[in-house]
N, CA, C and O atoms as a MOPAC input file, in Angstrom:
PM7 MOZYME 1SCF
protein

 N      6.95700 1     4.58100 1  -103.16700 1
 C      5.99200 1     5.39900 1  -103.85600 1
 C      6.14500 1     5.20500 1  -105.36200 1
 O      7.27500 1     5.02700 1  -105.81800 1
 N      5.25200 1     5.22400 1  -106.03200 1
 C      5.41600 1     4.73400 1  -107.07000 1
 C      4.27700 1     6.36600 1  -108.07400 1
 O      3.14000 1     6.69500 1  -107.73400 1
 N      4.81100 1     6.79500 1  -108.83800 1
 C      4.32300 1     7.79600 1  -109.67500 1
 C      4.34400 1     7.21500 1  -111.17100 1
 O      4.96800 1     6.19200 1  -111.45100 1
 N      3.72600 1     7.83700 1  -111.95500 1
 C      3.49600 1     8.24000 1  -113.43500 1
 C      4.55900 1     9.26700 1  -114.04100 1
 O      5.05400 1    10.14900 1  -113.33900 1
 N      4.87100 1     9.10200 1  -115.35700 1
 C      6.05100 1     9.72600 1  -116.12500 1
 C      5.96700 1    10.71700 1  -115.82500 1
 O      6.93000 1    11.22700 1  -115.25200 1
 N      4.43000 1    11.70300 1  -116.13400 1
 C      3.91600 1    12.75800 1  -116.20300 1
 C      4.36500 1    13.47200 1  -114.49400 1
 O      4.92500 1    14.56600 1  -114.40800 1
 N      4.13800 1    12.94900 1  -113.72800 1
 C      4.28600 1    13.23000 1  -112.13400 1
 C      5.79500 1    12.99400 1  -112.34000 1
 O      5.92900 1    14.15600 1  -112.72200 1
 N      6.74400 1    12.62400 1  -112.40100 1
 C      8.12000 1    12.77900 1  -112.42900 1
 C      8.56300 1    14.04300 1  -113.07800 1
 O      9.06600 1    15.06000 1  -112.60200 1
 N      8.23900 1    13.70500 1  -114.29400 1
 C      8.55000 1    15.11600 1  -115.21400 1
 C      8.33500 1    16.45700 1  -114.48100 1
 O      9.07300 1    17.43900 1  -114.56400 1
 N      7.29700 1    16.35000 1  -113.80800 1
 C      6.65300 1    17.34500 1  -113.28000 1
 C      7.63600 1    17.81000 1  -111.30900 1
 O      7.64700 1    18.88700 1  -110.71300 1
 N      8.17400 1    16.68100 1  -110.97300 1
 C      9.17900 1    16.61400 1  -110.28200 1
 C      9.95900 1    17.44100 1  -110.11900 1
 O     10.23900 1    18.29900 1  -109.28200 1
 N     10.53600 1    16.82200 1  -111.71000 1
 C     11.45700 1    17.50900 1  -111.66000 1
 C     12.24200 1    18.73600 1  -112.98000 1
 O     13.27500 1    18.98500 1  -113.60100 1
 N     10.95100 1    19.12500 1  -112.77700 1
 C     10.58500 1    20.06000 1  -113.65800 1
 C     11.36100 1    20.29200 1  -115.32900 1
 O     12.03200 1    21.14500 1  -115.91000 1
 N     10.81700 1    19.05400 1  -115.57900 1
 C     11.23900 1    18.46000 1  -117.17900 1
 C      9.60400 1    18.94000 1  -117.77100 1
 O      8.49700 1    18.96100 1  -117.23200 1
 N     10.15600 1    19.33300 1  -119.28700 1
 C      8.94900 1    19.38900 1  -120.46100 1
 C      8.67600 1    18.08700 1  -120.80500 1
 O      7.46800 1    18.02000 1  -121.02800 1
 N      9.03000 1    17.37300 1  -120.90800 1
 C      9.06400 1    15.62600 1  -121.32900 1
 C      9.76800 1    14.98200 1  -120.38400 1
 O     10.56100 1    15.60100 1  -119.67400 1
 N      9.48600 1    13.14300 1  -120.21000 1
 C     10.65700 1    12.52300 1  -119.73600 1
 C     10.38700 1    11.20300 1  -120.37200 1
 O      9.22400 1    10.79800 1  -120.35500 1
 N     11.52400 1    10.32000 1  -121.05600 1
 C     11.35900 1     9.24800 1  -121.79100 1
 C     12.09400 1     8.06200 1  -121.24700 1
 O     13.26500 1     8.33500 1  -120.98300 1
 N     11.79300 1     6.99000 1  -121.03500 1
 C     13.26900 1     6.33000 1  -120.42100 1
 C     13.61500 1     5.21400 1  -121.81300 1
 O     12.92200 1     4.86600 1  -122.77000 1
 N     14.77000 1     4.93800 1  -121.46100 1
 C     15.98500 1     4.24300 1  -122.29300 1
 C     15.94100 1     2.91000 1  -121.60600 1
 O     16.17400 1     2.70200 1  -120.41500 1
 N     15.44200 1     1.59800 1  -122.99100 1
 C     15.65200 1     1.03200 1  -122.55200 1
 C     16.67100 1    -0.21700 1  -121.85400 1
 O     17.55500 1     0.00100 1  -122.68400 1
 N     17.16500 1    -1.15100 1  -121.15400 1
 C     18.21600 1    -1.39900 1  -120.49300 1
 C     19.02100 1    -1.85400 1  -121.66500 1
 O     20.19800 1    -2.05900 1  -121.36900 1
 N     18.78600 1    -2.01700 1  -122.61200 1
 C     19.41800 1    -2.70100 1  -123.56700 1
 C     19.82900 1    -1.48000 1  -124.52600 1
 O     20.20800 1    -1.84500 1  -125.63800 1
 N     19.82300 1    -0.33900 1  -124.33600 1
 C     19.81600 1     1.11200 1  -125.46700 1
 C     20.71700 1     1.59200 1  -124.66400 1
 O     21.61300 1     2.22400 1  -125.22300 1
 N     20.75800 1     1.51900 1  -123.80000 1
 C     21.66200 1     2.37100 1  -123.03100 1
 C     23.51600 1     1.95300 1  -122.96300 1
 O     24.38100 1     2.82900 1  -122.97200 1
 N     23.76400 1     0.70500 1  -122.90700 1
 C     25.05900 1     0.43200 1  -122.81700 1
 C     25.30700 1     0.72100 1  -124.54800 1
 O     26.45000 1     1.07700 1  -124.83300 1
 N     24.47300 1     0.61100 1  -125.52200 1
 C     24.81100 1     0.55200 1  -126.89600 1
 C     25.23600 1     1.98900 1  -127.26300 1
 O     26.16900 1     2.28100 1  -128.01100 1
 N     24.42800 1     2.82400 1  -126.63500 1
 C     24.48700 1     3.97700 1  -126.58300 1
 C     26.20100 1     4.84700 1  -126.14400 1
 O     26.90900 1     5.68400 1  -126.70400 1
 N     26.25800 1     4.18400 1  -125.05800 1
 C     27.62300 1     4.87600 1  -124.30400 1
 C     29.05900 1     3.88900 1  -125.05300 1
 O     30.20900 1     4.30900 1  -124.92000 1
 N     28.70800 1     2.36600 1  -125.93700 1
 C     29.47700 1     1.73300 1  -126.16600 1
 C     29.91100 1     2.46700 1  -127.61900 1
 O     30.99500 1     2.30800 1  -128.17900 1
 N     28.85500 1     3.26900 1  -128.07100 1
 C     29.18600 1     4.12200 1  -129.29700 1
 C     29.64600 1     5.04500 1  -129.49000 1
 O     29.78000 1     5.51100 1  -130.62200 1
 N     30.20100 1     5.83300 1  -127.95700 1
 C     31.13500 1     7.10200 1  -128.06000 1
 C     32.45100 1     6.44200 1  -127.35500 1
 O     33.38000 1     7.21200 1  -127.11000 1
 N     32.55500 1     5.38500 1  -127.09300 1
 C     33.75900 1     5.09500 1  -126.18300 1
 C     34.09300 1     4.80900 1  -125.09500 1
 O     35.18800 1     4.78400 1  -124.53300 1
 N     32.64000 1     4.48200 1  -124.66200 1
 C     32.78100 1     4.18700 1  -123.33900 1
 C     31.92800 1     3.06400 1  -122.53800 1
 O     30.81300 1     2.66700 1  -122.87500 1
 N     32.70100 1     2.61200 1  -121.36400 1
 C     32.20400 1     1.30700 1  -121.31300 1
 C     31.28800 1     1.81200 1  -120.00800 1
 O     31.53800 1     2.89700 1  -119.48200 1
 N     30.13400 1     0.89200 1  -119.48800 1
 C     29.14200 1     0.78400 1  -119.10000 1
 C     28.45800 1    -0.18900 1  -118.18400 1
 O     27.64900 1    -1.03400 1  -118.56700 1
 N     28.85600 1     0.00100 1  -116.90700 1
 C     28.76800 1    -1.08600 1  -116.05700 1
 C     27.32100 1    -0.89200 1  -115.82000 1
 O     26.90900 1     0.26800 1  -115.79500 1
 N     26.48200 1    -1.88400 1  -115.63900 1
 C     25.43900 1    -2.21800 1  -115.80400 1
 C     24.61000 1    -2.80500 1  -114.63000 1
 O     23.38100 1    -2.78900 1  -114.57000 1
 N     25.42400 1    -3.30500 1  -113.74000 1
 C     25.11000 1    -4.33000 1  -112.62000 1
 C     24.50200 1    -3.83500 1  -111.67000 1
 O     24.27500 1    -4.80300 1  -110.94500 1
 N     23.91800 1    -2.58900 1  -111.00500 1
 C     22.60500 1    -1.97800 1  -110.70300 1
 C     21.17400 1    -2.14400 1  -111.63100 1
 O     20.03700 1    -2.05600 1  -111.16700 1
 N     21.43300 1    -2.33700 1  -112.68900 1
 C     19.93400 1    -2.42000 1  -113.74100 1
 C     19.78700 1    -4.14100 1  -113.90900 1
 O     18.64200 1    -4.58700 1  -113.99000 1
 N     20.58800 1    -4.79800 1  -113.94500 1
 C     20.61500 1    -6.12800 1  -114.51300 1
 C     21.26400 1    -7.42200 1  -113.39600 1
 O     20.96100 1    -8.58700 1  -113.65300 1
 N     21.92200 1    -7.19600 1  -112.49500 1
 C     22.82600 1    -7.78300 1  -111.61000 1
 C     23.57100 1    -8.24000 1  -112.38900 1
 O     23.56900 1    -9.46400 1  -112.25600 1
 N     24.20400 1    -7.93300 1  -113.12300 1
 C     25.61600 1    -9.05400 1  -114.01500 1
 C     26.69300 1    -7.77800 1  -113.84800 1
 O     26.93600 1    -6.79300 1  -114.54600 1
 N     27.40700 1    -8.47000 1  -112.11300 1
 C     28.67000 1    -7.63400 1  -111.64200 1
 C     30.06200 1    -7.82900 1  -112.29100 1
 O     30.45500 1    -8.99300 1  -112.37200 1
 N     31.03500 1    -6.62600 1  -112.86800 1
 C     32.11500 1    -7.04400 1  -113.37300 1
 C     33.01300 1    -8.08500 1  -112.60000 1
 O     33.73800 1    -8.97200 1  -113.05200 1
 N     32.70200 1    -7.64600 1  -111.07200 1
 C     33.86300 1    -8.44600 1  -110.19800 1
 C     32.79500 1    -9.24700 1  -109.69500 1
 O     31.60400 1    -8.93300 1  -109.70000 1
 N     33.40500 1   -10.52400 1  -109.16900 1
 C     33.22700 1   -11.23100 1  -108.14600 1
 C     32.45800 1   -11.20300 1  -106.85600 1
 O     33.31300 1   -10.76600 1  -106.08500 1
 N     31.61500 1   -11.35500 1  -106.30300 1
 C     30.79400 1   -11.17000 1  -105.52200 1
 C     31.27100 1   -12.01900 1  -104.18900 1
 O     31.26900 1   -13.25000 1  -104.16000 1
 N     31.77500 1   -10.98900 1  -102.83900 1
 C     31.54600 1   -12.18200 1  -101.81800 1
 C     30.80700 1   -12.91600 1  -101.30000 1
 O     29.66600 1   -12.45500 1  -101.31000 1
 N     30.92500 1   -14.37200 1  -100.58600 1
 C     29.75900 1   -14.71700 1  -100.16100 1
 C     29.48300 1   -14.13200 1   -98.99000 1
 O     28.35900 1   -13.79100 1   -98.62100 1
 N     30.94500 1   -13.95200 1   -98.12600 1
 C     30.74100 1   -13.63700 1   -96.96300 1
 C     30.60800 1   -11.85900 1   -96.88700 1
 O     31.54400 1   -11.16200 1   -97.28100 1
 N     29.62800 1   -11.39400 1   -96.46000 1
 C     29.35300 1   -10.09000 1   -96.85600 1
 C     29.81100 1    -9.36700 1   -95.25700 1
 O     30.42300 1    -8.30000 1   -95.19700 1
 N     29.55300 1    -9.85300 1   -94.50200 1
 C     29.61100 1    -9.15200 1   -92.84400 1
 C     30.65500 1    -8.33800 1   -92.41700 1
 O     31.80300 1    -8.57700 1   -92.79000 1
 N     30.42100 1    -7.50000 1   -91.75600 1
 C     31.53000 1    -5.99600 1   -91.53300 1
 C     32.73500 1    -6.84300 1   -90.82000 1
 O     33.85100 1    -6.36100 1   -91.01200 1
 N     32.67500 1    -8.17800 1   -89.92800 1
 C     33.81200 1    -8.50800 1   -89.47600 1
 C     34.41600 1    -9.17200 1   -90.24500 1
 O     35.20600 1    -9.93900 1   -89.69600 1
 N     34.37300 1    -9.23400 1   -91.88200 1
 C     35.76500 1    -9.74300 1   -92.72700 1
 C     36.55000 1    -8.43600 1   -93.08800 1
 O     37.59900 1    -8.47200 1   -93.73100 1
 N     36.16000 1    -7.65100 1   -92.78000 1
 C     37.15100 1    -6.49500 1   -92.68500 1
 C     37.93400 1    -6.19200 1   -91.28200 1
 O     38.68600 1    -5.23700 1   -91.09100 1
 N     37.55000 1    -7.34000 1   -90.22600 1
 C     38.50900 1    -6.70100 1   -89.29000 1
 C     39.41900 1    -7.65300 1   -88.85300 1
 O     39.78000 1    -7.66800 1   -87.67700 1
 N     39.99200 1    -8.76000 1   -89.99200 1
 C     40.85500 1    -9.61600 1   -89.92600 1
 C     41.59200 1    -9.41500 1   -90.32500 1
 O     41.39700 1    -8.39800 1   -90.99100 1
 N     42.84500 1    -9.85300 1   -90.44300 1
 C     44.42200 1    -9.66800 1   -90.39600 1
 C     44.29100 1   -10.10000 1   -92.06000 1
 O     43.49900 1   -11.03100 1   -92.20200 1
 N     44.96400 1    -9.56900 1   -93.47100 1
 C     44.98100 1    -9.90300 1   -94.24700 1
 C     45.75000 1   -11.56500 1   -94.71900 1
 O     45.44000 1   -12.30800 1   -95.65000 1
 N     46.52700 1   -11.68100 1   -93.95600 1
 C     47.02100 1   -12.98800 1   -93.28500 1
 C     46.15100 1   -14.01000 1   -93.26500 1
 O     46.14500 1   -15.13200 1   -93.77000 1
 N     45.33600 1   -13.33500 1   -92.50600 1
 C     44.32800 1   -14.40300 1   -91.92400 1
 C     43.23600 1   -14.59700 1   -92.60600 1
 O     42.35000 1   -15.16800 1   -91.97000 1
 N     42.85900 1   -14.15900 1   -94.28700 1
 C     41.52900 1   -14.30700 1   -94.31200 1
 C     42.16200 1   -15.27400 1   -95.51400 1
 O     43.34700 1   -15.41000 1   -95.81800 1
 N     40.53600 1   -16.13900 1   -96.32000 1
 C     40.34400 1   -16.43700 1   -97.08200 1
 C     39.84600 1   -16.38800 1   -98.23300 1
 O     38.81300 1   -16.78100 1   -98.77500 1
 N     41.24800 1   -15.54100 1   -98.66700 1
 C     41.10800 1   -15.45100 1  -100.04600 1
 C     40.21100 1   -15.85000 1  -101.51200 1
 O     40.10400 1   -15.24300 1  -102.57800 1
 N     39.73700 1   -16.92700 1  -101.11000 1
 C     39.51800 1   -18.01800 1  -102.73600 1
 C     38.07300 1   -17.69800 1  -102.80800 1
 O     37.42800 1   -18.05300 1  -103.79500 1
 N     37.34600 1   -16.84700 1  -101.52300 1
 C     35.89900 1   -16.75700 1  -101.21300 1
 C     35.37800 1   -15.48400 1  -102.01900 1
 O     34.19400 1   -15.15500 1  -101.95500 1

């Protein structure tokens, strides 16, 4: 579903609603001290990404898996 600012605001019962853009926002939080993971808005993940994503690399023996992936 896709709405208008005005229909959000109205949501969620805001007098205004403005958004920040992706690039204002880490500058923003980098200016009180704090850092700002980003990788929901932009995909640029701090860690490493597996390739192998499937619930059965969790049910191997730590032994047994491959690491370097």
């Amino acid at each position: 579903m896709n709405h208008s600012v005005e229909e959000i605001a109205a949501m969620v019962g805001a007098d205004s609603l403005e958004y920040l853009s992706a690039q204002a926002l880490p500058r923003l939080l980098n200016e009180h001290g704090k850092h700002f993971c980003s990788a929901c808005f932009d995909g640029n993940y701090p860690t490493k990404i597996p390739k192998k994503t499937g619930k059965d690399r969790f049910e191997q023996k730590l032994s047994d898996r491959d690491l370097s992936r």
